[in-house]
C-alpha positions in Angstrom: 77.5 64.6 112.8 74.8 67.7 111.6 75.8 70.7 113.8 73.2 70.9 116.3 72.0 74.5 117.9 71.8 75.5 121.4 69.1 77.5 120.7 66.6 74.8 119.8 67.4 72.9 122.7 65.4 73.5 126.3 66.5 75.1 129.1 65.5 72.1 131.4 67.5 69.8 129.2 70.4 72.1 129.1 70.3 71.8 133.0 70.5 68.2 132.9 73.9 67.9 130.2 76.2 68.5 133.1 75.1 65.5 134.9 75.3 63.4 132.1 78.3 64.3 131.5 79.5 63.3 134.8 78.2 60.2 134.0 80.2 59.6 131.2 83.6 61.1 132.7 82.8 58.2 135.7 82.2 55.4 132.9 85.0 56.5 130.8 87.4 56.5 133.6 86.1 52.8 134.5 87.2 52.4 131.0 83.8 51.6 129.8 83.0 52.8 126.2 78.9 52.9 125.5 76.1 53.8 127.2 72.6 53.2 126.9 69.8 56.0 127.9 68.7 53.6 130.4 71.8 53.4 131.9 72.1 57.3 132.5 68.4 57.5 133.5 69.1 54.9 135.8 72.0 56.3 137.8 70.6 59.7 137.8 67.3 58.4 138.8 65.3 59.5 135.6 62.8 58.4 132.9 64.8 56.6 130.1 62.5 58.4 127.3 63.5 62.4 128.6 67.1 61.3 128.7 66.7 59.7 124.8 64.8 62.8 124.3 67.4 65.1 125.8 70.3 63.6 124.0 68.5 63.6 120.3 70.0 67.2 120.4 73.3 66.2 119.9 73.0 64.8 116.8 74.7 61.3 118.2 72.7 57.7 117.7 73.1 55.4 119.7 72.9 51.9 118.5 70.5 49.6 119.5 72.2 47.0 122.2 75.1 49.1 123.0 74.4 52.5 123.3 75.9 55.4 122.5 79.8 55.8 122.0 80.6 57.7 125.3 84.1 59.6 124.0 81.2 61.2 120.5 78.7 61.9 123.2 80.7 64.2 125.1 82.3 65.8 122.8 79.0 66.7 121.3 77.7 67.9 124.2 80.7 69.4 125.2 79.9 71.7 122.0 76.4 71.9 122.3 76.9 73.6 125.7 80.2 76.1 124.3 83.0 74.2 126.7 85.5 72.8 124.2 87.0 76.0 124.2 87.7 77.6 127.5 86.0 81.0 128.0 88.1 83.5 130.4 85.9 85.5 132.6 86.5 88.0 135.9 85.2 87.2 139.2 83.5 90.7 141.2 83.6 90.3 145.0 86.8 88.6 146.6 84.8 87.9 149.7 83.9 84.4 151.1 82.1 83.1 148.4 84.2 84.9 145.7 87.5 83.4 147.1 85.6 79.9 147.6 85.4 80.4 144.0 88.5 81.4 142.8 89.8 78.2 144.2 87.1 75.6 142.6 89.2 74.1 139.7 86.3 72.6 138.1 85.4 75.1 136.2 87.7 74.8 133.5 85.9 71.4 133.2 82.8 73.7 132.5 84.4 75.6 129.7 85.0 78.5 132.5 88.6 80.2 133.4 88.3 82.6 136.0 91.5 84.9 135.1 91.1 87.7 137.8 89.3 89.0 140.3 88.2 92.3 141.4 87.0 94.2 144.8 86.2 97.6 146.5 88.0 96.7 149.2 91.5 98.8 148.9 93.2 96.3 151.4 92.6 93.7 148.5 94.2 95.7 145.7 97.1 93.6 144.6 97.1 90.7 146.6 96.5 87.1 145.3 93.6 84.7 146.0 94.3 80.8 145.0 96.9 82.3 142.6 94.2 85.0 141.1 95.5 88.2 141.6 93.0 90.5 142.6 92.7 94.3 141.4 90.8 97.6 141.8 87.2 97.5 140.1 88.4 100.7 138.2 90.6 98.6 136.2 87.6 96.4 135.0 86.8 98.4 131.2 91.1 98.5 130.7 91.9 94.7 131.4 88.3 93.5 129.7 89.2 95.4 126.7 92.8 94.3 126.7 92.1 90.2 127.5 88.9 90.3 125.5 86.9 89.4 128.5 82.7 88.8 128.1 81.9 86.9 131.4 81.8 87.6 135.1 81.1 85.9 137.8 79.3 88.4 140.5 79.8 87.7 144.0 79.2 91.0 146.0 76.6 92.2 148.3 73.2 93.2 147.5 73.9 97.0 147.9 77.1 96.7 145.5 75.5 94.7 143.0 73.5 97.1 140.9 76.8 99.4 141.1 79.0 96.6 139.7 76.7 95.8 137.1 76.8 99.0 135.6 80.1 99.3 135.4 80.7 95.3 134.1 78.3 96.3 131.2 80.3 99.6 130.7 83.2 97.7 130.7 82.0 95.3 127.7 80.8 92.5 129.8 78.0 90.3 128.0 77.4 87.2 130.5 77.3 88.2 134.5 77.2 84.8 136.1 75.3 87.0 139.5 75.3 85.3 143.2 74.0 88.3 144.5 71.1 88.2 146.2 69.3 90.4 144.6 68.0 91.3 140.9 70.1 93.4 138.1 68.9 95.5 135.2 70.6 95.1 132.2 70.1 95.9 128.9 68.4 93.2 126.1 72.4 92.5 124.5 73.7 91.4 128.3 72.8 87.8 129.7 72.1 87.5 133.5 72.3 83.9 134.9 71.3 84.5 138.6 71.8 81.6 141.4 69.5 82.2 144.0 71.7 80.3 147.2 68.3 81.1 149.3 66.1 79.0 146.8 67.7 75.7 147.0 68.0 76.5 151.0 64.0 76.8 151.3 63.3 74.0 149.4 66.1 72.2 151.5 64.3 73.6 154.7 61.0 72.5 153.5 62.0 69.2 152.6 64.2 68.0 155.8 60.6 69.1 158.1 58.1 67.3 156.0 60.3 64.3 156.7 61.4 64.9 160.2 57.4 65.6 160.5 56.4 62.0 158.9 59.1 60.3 160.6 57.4 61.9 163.9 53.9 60.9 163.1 54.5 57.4 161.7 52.6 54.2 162.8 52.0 54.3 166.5 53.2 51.4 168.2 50.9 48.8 169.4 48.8 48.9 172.8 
């Protein structure tokens, strides 16, 4: 197989690779051993032709009548998207959502080991989350420079963000995974990925009303 490049492939189709390859973890562990486009499209509830599209990136062919070999596939697109080998990466903010977090083990699935955590909160200092011990933010630049950390995960209020930020990128930081509700500066050599919780809740919102509102104003019954 040609090396393929994550750079050539779109950031819509990058979105969809971890739900294919959820798909082909279920099939695999059905002990099933091809799959077709159509069958992806079909439980995912796409069009067959993006999902052929979206897999031409990997460099793997499927053959016609049985698909493609599902153990290639995701190991392909376990390389296309980085996660065959494990990336270690800090959490910031040892709150709610930062302990929720620390105790998701399916990140490793993702490529992702969160290693430690960090807070402001002195009454924090050297206690342990899910087994994550969790230390002082001053000790950020020390341990990132001695564990050759590049990724955090940001999980601290909007007034702390910025703050953190500056200190993460001071620290050597390159990828801040941010669930802060608000928008960091960095500079051009630091990646943001920012998860915006209050997007998906609007379009939640939006969605649940237009169908309470037809299910209210459907066909009236007859006189």
């Amino acid at each position: 197989m040609e090396d393929a490049s994550i750079q050539s492939v779109p950031y819509p189709t990058i979105k969809r690779y971890p739900a294919y390859l959820q798909v082909l973890k279920e099939l695999k562990s059905t002990g099933i051993t091809t799959v077709s486009a159509r069958d992806i499209a079909e439980r995912l509830g796409l069009n067959q032709v993006q999902v052929r599209k979206d897999l031409g990136y990997s460099a793997i062919i499927g053959r016609p009548k049985v698909g493609y070999d599902i153990e290639q596939l995701t190991s392909a697109l376990h390389q296309l998207l980085g996660w065959q080998d494990p990336k270690e990466a800090f959490l910031i903010g040892a709150g709610a959502l930062g302990s929720a977090l620390l105790g998701y083990r399916g990140f490793q699935e993702y490529g992702l080991d969160i290693v430690a955590a960090f807070d402001l909160d002195p009454s924090k200092h050297n206690t342990a989350i899910h087994g994550k011990k969790v230390f002082p933010m001053e000790r950020v630049p020390e341990l990132a420079k001695r564990m050759g950390v590049l990724i955090a995960v940001l999980t601290v209020p909007e007034s702390a963000a910025q703050e953190c930020a500056d200190l993460l990128i001071q620290a050597g930081i390159r990828g801040i995974w941010s669930f802060s509700p608000c928008k960091i500066e960095v500079p051009d050599n630091v990646v943001v990925q920012r998860e915006e919780l209050s997007a998906g809740l609007a379009v939640l919102s939006v969605r649940l009303s237009e169908m309470l509102k037809h299910e209210n104003n459907g066909p009236s019954a007859p006189v």
